[in-house]
C-alpha positions in Angstrom: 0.0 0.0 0.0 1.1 3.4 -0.9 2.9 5.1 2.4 0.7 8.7 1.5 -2.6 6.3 1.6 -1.1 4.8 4.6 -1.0 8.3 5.9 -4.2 9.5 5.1 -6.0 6.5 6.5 -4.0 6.9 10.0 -5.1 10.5 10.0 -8.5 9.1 9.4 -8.7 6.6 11.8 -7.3 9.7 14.6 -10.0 11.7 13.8 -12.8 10.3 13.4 -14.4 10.5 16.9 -14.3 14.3 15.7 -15.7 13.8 11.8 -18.7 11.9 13.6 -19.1 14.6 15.9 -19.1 16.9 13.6 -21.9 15.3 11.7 -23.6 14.4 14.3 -24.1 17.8 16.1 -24.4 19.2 12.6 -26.9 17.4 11.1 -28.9 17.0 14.7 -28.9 21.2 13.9 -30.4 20.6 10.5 -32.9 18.1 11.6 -33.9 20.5 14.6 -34.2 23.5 12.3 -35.9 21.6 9.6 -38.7 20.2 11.8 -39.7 23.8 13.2 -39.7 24.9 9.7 -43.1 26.6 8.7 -44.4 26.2 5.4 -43.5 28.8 3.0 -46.2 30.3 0.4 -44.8 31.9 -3.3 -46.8 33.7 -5.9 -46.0 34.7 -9.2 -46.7 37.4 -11.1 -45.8 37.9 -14.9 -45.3 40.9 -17.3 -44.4 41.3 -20.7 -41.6 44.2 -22.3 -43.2 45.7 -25.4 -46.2 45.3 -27.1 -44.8 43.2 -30.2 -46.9 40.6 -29.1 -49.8 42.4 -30.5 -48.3 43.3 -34.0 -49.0 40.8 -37.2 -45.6 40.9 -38.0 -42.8 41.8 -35.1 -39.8 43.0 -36.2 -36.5 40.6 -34.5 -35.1 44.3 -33.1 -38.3 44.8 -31.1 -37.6 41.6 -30.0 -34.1 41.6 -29.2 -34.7 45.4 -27.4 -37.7 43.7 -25.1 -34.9 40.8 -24.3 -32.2 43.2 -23.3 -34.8 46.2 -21.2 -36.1 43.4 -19.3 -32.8 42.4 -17.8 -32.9 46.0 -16.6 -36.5 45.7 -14.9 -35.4 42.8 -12.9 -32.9 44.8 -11.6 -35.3 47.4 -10.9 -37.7 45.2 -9.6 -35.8 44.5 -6.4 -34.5 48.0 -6.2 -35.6 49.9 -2.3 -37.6 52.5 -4.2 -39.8 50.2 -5.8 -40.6 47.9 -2.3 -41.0 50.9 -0.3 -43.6 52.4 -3.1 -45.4 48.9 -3.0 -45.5 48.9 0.9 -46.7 52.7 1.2 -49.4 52.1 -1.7 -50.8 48.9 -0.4 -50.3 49.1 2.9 -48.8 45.8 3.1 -47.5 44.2 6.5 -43.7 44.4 5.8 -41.4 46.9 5.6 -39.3 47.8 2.6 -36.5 45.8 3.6 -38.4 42.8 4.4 -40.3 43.0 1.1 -37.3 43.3 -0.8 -35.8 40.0 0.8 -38.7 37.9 0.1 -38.9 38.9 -3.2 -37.6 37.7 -6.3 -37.2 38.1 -10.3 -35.5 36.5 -13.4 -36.3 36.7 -17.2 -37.8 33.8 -18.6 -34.9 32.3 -20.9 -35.4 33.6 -24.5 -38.5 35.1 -24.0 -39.1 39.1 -22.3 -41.3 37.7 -19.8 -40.2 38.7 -15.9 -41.4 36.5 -13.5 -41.6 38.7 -10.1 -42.0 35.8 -7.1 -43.1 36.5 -3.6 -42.4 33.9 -0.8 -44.3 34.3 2.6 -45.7 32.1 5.3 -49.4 33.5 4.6 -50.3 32.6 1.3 -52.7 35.7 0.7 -49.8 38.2 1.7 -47.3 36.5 -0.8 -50.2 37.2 -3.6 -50.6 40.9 -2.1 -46.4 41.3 -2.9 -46.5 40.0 -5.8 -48.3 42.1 -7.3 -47.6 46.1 -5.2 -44.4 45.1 -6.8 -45.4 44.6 -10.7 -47.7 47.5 -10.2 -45.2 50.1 -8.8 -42.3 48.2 -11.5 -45.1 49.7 -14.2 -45.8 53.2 -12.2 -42.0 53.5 -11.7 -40.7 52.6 -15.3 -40.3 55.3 -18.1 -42.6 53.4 -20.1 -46.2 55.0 -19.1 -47.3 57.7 -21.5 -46.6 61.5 -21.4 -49.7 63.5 -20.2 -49.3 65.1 -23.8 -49.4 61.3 -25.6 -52.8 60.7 -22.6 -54.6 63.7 -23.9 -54.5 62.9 -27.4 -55.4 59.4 -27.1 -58.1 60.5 -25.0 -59.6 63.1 -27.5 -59.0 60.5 -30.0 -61.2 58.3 -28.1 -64.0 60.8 -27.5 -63.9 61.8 -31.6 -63.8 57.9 -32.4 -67.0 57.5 -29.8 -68.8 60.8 -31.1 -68.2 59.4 -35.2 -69.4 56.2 -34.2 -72.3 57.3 -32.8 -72.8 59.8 -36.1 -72.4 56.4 -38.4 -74.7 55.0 -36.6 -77.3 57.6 -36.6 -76.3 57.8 -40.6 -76.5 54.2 -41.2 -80.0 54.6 -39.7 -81.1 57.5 -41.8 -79.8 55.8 -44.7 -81.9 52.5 -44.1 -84.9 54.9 -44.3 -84.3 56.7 -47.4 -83.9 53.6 -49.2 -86.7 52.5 -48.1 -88.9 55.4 -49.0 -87.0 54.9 -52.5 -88.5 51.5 -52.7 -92.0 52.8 -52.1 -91.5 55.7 -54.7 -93.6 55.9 -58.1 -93.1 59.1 -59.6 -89.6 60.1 -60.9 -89.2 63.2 -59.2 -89.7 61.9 -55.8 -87.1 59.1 -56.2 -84.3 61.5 -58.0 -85.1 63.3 -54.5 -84.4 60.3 -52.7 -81.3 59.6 -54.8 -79.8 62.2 -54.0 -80.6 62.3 -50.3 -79.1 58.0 -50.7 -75.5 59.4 -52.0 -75.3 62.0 -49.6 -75.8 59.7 -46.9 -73.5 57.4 -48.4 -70.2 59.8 -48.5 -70.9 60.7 -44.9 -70.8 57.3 -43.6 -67.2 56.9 -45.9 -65.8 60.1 -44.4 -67.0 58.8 -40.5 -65.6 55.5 -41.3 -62.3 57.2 -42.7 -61.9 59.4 -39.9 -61.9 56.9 -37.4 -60.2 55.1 -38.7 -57.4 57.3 -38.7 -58.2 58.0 -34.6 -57.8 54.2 -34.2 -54.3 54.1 -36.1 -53.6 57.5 -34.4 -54.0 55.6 -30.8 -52.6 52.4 -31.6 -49.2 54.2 -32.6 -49.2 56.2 -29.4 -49.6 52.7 -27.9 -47.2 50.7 -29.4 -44.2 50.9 -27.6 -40.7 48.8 -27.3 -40.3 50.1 -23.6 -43.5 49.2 -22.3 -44.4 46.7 -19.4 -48.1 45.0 -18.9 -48.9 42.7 -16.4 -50.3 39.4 -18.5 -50.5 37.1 -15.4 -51.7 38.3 -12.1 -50.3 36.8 -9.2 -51.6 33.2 -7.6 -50.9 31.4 -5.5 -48.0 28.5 -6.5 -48.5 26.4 -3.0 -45.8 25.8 -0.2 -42.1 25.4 -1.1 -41.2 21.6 -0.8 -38.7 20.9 1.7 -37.1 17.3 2.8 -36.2 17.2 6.9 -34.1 14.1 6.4 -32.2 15.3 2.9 -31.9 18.7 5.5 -30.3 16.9 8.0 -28.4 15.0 5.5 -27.0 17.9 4.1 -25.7 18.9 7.6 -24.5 16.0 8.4 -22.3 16.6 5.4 -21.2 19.8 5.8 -20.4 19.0 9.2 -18.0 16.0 8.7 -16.8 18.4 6.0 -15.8 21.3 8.2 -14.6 18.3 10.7 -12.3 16.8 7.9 -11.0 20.5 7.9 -10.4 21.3 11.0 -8.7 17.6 11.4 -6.4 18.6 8.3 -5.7 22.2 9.8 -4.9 20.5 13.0 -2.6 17.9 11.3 -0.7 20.6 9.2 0.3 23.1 11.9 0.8 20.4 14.4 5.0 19.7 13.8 5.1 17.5 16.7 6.5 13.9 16.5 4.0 11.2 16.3 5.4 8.4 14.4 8.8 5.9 14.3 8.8 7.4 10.5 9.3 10.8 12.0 11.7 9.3 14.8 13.9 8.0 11.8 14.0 10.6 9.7 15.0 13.6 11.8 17.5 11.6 14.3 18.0 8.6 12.3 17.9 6.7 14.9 16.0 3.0 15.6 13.0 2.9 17.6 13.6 0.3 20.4 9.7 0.5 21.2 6.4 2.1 20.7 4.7 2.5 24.3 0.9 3.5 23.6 -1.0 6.1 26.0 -2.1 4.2 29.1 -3.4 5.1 32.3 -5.5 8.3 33.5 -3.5 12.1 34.6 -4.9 11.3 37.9 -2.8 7.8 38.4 -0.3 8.0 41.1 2.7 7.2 40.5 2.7 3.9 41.3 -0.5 3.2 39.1 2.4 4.3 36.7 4.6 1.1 37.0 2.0 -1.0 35.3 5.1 -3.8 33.9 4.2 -4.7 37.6 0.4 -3.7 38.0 -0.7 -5.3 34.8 2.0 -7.4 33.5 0.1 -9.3 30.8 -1.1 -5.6 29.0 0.1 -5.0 25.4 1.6 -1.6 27.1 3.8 -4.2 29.4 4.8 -5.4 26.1 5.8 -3.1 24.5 8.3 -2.8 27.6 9.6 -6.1 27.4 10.3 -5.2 23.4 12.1 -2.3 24.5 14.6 -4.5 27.0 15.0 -7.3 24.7 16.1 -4.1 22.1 18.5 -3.0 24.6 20.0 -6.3 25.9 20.7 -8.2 22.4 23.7 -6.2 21.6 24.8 -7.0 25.3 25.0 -11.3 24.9 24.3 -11.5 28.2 26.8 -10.0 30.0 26.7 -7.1 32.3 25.1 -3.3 30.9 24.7 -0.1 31.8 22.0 2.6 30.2 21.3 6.2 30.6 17.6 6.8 30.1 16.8 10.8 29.4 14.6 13.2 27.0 14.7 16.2 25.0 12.6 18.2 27.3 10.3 17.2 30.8 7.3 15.5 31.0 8.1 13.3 27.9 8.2 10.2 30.5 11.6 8.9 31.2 11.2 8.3 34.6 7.7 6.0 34.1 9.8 4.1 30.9 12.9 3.6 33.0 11.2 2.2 35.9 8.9 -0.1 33.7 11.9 -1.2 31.9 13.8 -2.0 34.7 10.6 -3.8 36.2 10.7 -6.1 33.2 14.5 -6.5 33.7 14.2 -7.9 37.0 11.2 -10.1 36.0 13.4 -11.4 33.4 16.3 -12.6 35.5 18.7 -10.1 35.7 19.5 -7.8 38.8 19.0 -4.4 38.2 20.0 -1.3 39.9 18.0 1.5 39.1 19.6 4.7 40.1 18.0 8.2 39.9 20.5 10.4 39.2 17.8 13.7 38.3 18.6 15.3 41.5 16.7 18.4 40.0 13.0 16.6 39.6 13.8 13.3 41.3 10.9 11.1 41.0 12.0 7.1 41.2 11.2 7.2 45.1 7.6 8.2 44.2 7.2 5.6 41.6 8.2 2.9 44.5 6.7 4.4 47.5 10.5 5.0 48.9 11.8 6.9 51.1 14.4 9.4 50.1 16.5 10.8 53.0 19.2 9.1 51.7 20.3 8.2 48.0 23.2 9.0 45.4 23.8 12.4 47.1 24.9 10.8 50.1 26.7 8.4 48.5 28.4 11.0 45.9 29.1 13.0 49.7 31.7 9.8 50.8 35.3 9.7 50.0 36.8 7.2 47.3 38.7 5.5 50.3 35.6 4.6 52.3 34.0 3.1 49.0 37.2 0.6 49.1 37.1 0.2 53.2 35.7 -3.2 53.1 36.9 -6.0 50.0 34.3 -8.4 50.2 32.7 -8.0 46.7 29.2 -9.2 47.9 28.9 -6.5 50.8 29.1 -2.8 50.8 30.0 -0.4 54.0 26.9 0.1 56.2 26.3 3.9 54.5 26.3 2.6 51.2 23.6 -0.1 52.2 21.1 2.3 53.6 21.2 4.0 50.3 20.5 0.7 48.5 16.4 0.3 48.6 15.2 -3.2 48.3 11.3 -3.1 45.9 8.9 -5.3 46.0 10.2 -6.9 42.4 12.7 -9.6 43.1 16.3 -8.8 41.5 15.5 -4.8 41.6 17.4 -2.3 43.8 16.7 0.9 43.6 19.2 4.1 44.6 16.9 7.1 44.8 18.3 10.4 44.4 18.9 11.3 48.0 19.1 15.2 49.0 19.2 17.8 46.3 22.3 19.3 45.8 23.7 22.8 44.5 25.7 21.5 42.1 24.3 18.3 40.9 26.2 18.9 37.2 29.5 18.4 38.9 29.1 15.6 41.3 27.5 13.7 38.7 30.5 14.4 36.7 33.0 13.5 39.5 35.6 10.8 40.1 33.5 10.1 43.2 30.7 9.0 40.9 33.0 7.4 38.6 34.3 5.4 41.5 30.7 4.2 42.6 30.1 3.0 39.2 33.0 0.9 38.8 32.1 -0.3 42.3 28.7 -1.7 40.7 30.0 -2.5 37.8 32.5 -5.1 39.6 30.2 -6.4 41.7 28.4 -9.7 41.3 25.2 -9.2 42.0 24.5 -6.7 40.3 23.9 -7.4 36.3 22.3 -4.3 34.4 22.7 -0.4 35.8 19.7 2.2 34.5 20.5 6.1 35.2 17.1 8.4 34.9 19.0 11.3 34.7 17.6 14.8 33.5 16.1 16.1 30.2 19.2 16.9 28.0 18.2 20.3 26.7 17.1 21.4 30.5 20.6 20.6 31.9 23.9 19.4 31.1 23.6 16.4 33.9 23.0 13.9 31.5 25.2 14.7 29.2 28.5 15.1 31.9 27.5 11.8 33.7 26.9 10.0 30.1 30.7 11.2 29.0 32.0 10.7 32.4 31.1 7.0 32.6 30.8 6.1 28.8 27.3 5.4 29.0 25.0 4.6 25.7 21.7 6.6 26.1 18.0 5.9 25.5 16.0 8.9 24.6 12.6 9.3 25.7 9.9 11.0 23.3 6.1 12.2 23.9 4.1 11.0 20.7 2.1 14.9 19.8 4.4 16.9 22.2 8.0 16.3 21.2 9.1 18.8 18.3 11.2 17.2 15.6 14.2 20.5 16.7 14.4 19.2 19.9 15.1 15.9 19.3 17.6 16.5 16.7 19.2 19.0 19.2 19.6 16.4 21.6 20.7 13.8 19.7 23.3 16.3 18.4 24.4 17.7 22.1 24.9 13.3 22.7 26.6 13.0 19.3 28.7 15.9 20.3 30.0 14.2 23.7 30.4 10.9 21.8 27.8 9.4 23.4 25.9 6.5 22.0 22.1 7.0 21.3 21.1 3.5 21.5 17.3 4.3 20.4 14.4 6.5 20.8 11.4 5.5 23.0 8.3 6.5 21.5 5.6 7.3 24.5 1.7 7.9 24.9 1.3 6.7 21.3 -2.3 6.8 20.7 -2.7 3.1 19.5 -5.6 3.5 16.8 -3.0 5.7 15.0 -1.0 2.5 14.3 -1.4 -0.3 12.0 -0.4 -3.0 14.4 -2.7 -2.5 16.6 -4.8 -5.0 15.6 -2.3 -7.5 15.6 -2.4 -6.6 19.5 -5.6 -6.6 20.2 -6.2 -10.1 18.8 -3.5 -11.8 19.9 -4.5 -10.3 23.9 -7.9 -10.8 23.1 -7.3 -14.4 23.5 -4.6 -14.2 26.0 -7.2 -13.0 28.6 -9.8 -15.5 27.4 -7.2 -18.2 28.3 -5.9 -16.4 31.5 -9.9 -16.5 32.6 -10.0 -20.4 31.3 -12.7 -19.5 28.2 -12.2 -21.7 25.2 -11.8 -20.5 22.1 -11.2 -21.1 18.3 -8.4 -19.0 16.5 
């Protein structure tokens, strides 16, 4: 599988307590909102630009002119002066601002149609909006005729009403006279008639004529390119559909969307070492083991020791990996290691007690000594008491060290600094009193003198120094030169920064002294692909331990 794939599903798998969250309380939001939603109403009003519609044969520029002014009247349609002219003339419930929001308008593709749509939750006010704002689009467009333009269409009106009712009174007249003319007998009477007939006749052609020419007069003044009529009033359309589950869906979505973004943001400005990858690259050094997060911040610290507590865990382990790492190279002879960090808090003390917990189990005798006489913290993690420890010992002259020559035995001082535990094989020398110059007395032949002294004697097989954070003070450094120690450095998976471990391992480098690996703390398991392997393997482990049966 491809190592960026590999990646992306660890980052995954370490989010995605926060990806469901984020869809959960998301989409919960949706739903919530969605099922208090009221209905919403629209109605729809439509007008028309220009009055080619009415001419037998349009020209395409009226056309194209209706297409392009009523991109303009949708503009103006949602314009402030418009909804506050519809509000003030129809009294309507909203205010200009409010109109405007719940109003909308679009041209009807290819066509010079506008559509002007009103939504609202009472059907009968959407109506009422839809059309104060065609009306006051019409009243507030330059396309209503001049006063000048009015007057003449409506004298032309009152000359077409007053010749109609003329032709009509003509027609009339005309009907008699002819009829009279069928009656007539003598020749006088009906050249009379004739006459009367022909005169009749050219008035009703000159009415006709004449309005005829009002008619063409009005329908010019009327026929207009920039003109607006309403052709549809507003109805009502019905209630907007709306889907609570595709709403709460949708939020769900967005939410593990904005999650997946925060979880990348995170991920991107987060430089902190969280992988052996990582651990190689910038120190390019091994990693002995991979110790994943265990415990709770309110253990004390002998909850901590949990190679003792718990000894079957995969975090116990993951211990014993680390001290079969560190004792290989050794063949079984005698060893000495200086456990430190890069910086505090990274858990040196918990991994050097646990390892030399699963030291002792193992068979060898182990003397743990803590030499951080700044933070000492080994006599906590045993429940010890610390009146006396390397301090004092440090405090005795070279000659009383060599006062007595049985190898098994020390001087009586030196035994009350020795603590038995509770672990067979482990000893434990706790830091004693805290000095005011614990650099140099770790650094002195006096400490040189006392390791030898362990070194050379029989029962006492492996040596682990939990010694200060390198870039805090110089103590481990000094005492790692001093006594030619290799080191194990201690990282915090998500707190350790890739500088300070590359700093450290060059401030050892510098001093010549061996970095045997890198510890790998509070790694948060589902971030590794083993895991499984783990889990399966202690799944049945504990089923046996409890005397279950099972198939693998």
């Amino acid at each position: 599988m491809d190592l960026e794939l590999v990646q992306y599903i660890r980052l995954f798998r370490r989010w995605s307590w926060l990806i469901i969250l984020g869809a959960f309380l998301s989409g919960g939001a949706a739903y919530l909102q969605a099922s208090r939603q009221v209905d919403v109403y629209r109605a729809q009003a439509v007008l028309s630009v220009g009055t080619y519609l009415q001419a037998s044969n349009p020209s395409g520029t009226e056309i194209y002119t209706g297409q392009a002014l009523a991109q303009n009247y949708v503009v103006l349609a949602r314009s402030y002066s418009v909804a506050q002219a519809a509000v003030e003339q129809n009294n309507l419930p909203v205010s200009a601002g409010g109109l405007r929001g719940s109003i909308s308008a679009g041209v009807i593709e290819g066509t010079t149609f506008i559509q002007i749509t009103a939504s609202s939750t009472d059907p009968l006010l959407a109506v009422e909006m839809a059309n104060a704002v065609a009306e006051q689009l019409i009243v507030q467009s330059p396309t209503n005729l001049t006063p000048q333009q009015q007057a003449q269409i409506d004298l032309a009106n009152a000359e077409i009403s007053r010749l109609t009712q003329q032709l009509d009174e003509t027609r009339q007249r005309l009907s008699e006279v002819e009829d009279q003319m069928s009656r007539a007998t003598d020749s006088d009477s009906l050249a009379q008639l004739s006459g009367q007939r022909d005169t009749l006749i050219s008035q009703i052609n000159e009415a006709s004529n004449n309005i005829a020419q009002f008619s063409d007069s009005i329908t010019r003044l009327q026929q207009r390119t920039n003109s607006l009529e309403i052709i549809e009033p507003a109805r009502n359309m019905g209630a907007l559909p709306h889907s609570t589950f595709n709403t709460a869906l949708l939020g769900a979505i967005v939410g593990a969307a904005l999650a997946i973004v925060l979880a990348l943001a995170v991920e991107y400005l987060d430089d902190t070492i969280r992988s052996p990858e990582q651990v190689a690259s910038v120190a390019g050094a091994p990693t002995l083991a991979i110790i994943p997060r265990f415990g709770k911040p309110r253990d004390s610290a002998p909850q901590r020791l949990i190679a003792y507590r718990d000894p079957g865990s995969p975090v116990s382990e993951e211990y014993r990996t680390l001290r079969t790492n560190l004792m290989f190279s050794t063949n079984g002879n005698k060893a000495a290691f200086l456990v430190t960090s890069p910086g505090p808090s990274e858990g040196k003390t918990v991994t050097a007690c646990n390892l030399a917990i699963t030291m002792a189990t193992a068979g060898w005798r182990v003397l743990l000594i803590d030499a951080d006489m700044r933070r000492p913290m080994v006599h906590e993690m045993f429940g010890l008491d610390n009146q006396v420890g390397l301090s004092t010992l440090l405090s005795l002259s070279p000659h009383e060290i060599a006062a007595d020559n049985d190898p098994y035995a020390f001087p009586a001082q030196v035994a009350d600094c020795i603590h038995p535990t509770e672990i067979p094989g482990l000893n434990v020398i706790t830091s004693g009193y805290i000095p005011l110059n614990p650099t140099e007395i770790l650094g002195s032949a006096s400490m040189q003198a006392w390791f030898d002294r362990f070194r050379a004697t029989p029962t006492i097989d492996v040596v682990i120094f939990d010694t200060p954070p390198v870039m805090v003070a110089a103590d481990s450094a000094v005492l790692g030169s001093a006594l030619n120690l290799p080191a194990v450095l201690i990282l915090q998976a998500g707190q350790t920064r890739p500088m300070a471990l590359k700093r450290a391992k060059e401030r050892l480098d510098a001093l010549d002294i061996a970095v045997k690996g890198v510890v790998l703390n509070a790694v948060t398991r589902r971030d590794q692909s083993y895991s499984y392997g783990y889990d399966y393997y202690y799944y049945y482990y504990y089923r046996a331990e409890k005397g279950q049966s099972s198939q693998k």
